[in-house]
N, C-alpha and C positions, 0 to 999 in steps of 0.2 A: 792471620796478620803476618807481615813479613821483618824478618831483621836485616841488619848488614850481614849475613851469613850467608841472603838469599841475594844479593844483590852480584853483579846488576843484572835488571830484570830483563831479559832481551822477549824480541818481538815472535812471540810464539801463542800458539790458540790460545792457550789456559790463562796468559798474561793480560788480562785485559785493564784502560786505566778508566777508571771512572771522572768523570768531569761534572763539578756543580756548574750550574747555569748553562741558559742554553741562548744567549745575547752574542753579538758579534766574538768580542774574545772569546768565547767559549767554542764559536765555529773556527776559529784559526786555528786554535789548541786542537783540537780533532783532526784536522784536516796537516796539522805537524805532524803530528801522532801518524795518522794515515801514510803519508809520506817515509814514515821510517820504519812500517811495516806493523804497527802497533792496530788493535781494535780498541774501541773507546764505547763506553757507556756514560749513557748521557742523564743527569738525576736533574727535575727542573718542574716548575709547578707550568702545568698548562697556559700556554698565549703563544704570541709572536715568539715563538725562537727558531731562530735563522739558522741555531747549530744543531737540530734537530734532522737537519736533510743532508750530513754529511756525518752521523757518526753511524755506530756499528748497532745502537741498542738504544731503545728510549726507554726512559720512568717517565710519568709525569706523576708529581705529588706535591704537596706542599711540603717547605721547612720543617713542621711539627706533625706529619705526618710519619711515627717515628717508626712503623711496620713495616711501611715503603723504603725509610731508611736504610734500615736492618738489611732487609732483602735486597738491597742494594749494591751495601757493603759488603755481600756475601759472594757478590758475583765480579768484584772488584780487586787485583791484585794493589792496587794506590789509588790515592785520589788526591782531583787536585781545583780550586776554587777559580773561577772567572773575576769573582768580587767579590769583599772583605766583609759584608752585610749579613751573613748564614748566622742565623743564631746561634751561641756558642752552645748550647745545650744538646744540637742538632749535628754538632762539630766532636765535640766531644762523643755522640754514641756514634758517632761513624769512625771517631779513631779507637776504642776501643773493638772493633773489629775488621779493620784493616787502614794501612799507612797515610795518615791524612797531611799532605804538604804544601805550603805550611801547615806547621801544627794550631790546634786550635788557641792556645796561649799567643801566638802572634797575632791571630784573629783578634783576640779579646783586645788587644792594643793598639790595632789598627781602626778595631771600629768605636774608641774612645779617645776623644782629641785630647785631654787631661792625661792620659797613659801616654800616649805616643809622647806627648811633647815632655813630659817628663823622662821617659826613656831617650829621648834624642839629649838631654840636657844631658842624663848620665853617661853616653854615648859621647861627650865633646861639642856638639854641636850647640849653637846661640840658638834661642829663640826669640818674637817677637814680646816685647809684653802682653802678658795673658793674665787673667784673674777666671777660676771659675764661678760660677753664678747659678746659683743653687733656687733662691728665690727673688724678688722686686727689690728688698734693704741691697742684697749686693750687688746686684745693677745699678743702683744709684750710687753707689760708694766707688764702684770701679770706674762708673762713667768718669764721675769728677776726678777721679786720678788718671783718667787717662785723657782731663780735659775736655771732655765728651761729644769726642769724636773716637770712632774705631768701629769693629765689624762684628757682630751678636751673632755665633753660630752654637747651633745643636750641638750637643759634649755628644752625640754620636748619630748615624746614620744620613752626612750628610755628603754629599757629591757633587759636582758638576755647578755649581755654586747655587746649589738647593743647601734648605736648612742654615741660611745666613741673610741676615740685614745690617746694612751698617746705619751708623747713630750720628748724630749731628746737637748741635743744640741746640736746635727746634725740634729735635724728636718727641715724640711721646713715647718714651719709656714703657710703660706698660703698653700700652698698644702692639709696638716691637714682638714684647717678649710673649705678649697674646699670639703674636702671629703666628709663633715658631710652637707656639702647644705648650706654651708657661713649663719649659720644661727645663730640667739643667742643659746649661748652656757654657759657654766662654765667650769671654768681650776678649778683644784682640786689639791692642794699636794699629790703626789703620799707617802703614807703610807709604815709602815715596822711595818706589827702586826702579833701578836701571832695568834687569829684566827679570825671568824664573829664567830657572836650568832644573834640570834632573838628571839626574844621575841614576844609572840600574848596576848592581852586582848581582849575582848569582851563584850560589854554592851546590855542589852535585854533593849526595849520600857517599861516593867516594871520597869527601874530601877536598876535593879541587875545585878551584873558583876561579871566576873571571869579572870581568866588566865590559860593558860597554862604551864607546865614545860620550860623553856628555851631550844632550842634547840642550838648545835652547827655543822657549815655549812663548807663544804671544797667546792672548786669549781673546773671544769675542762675550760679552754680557756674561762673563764666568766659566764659559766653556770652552777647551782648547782650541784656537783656531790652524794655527800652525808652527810647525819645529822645523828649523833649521840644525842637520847637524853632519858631522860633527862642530860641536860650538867654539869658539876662542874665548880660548881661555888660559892664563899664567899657569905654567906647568906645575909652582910649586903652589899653586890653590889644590889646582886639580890631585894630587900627592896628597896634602891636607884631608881634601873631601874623602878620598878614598882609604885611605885611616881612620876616620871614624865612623864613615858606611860600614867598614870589616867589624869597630868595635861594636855597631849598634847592631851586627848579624850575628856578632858572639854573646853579646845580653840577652838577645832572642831565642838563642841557639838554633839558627835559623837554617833554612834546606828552599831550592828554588831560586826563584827572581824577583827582588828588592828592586823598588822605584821608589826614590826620594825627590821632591819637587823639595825648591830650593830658592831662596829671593836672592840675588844680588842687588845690594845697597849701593845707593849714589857715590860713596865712600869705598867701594869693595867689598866690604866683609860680605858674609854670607850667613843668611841667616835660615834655618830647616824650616818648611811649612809643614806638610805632613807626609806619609807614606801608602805606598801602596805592593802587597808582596802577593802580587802576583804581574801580569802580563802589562804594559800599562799603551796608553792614549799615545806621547811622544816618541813612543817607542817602533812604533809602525813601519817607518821609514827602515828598519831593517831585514824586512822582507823582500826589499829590494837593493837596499843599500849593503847588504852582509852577506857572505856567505850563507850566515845561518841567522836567523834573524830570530828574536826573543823569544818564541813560540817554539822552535826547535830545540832553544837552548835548554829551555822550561822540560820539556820532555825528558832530555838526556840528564837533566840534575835529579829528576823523581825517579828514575829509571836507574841512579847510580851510575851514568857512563859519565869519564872523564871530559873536563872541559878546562876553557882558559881564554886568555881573553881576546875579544872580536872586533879583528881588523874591518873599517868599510872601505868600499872603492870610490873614492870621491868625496864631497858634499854634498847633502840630499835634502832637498824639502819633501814635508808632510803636509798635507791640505786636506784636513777634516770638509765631508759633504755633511753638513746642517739642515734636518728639514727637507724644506720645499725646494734647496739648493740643489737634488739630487735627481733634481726635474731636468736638470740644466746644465746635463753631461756632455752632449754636442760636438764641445770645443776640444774638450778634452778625451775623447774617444779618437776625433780627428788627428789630436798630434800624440804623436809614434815617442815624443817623449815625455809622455804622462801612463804611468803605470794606474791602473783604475783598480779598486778592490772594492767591490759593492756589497753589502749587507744580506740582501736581500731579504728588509724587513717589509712583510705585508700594508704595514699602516705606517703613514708619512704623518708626523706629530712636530711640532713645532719645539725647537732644540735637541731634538733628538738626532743622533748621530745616526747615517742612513750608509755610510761609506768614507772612503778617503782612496788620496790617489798622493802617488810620489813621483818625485823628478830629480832625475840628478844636475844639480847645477855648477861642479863644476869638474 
């Protein structure tokens, strides 16, 4: 295992970084890595992964496969997550031998909506009204206090707007929370905002942090369709947000790259939805829009090299390919100003993210 004594870890044979998952982010993270002279081992249960054909070394094992782990981590100077779902028991025997970042304590709070959103509160930030929902008496108690209307999501493993139904009142309640696997949950006040933004910081093992531009996110049926950024926005929000992004990465005592997706109210305020501390979805656009784009950055803060924060050149949209949508690159191959980054997942699934492509617009 390494400390700050070993840092920073430069690009040399013996330095290898390990990477969990082996999904689109986990092929860019490699292929940074790659780019700055690093080799990368890849840990990831058998299927479709796209990051499998771009890093230096495969495992394939399951999460609680904890032999494969071991053996993993032995061959591993750091490691570092695609997404927030690793079992923390799985996180934990990987940081006990060698540097896992984030550590698994951020994991545990990113993959519990009741943690996070409690942490964002000691952190400064608003949230929406929430009640957790343990069993049917408090669903029915929170419904009518929140009028019953609002959004019934999983207290963990939920994404891409899986693991959530919203309630009405014509709902059947129990049916709802049957759907979800009668599991603890959180009802949420269903919102009426102007748009999301997110916000990324990043902290290097040195010490030094940065940020990037604010993006802003539209989505389609819960899944990000497209970011525009950099976003407009009142200089002294932005100054606000990023004071209590730093406090909620010193609660964490946090190392890497923080994405916080965020509502803007009708009214302005802003209220935190939840997080994600690793590489993220709106963030894409700086691969072509940065110098160094999220995936670089993520390198050089596990790696303990100095960082600060990332200017872009212009304005840039991001335009997730959806599915079947990826049939139907054409147009966008044709023009010279669309940057194309394709997945290159074997099986076309309906919602599932296949690519995305960027443009500068202005």
């Amino acid at each position: 295992m390494i400390n700050n004594t070993d840092l920073p870890i430069l690009p040399v044979d013996e330095n290898i970084i390990g990477i969990l998952g082996g999904g689109q982010l986990g092929k860019m993270i490699a292929l940074s890595a790659k780019r700055a002279g690093y080799k990368t081992h890849l840990y990831c249960p058998k299927g479709d992964n796209p990051a499998e054909t771009v890093v230096s070394k495969v495992t394939n094992g399951e999460w609680n496969d904890f032999e494969k782990l071991v053996e993993f981590s032995n061959n591993v100077v750091c490691a570092t997550s695609e997404f927030e779902n690793i079992p923390s028991k799985s996180l934990e025997l990987l940081a006990n031998k060698t540097k896992v970042i984030p550590s698994s304590i951020v994991f545990r709070c990113a993959q519990i909506r009741s943690k996070e959103k409690e942490m964002a509160v000691k952190s400064g930030f608003k949230t929406p009204k929430w009640y957790l929902i343990k069993n049917s008496d408090d669903l029915i108690t929170a419904s009518k206090s929140l009028g019953n209307k609002g959004v019934l999501k999983t207290n963990s493993l939920g994404y891409d707007g899986k693991g959530q139904v919203r309630i009405s009142k014509t709902s059947n309640l129990f049916e709802l929370w049957e759907s979800l696997g009668s599991v603890e949950c959180v009802l949420e006040e269903e919102l009426e905002f102007k748009r999301e933004i997110s916000i990324m910081y990043f902290k290097s093992f040195d010490n030094s942090d940065g940020f990037f531009p604010i993006s802003e996110n539209s989505h389609k049926h819960g899944i990000l369709n497209r970011t525009i950024a950099p976003a407009t926005i009142d200089n002294i929000i932005e100054k606000d947000l990023r004071l209590k992004t730093k406090e909620l990465s010193h609660n964490l005592n946090f190392y890497g790259v923080l994405a916080i997706e965020l509502f803007e109210l009708l009214d302005g305020s802003i209220l935190f939805n939840e997080i994600a501390p690793r590489p993220h979805n709106s963030f894409h656009w700086t691969m072509d829009g940065c110098d160094n784009s999220q995936f670089d950055i993520l390198i050089r803060t596990i790696c303990g090299l100095p960082v600060k924060d990332v200017e872009c050149s212009g304005k840039w949209e991001m335009t997730n390919l959806i599915g079947e949508e990826v049939k139907n690159i054409g147009e966008i191959i044709n023009n010279q100003d669309y940057i194309l980054h394709l997945y290159n997942k074997k099986q076309i699934k309906p919602d599932r993210k296949m690519g995305h492509y960027n443009k500068r617009i202005t």
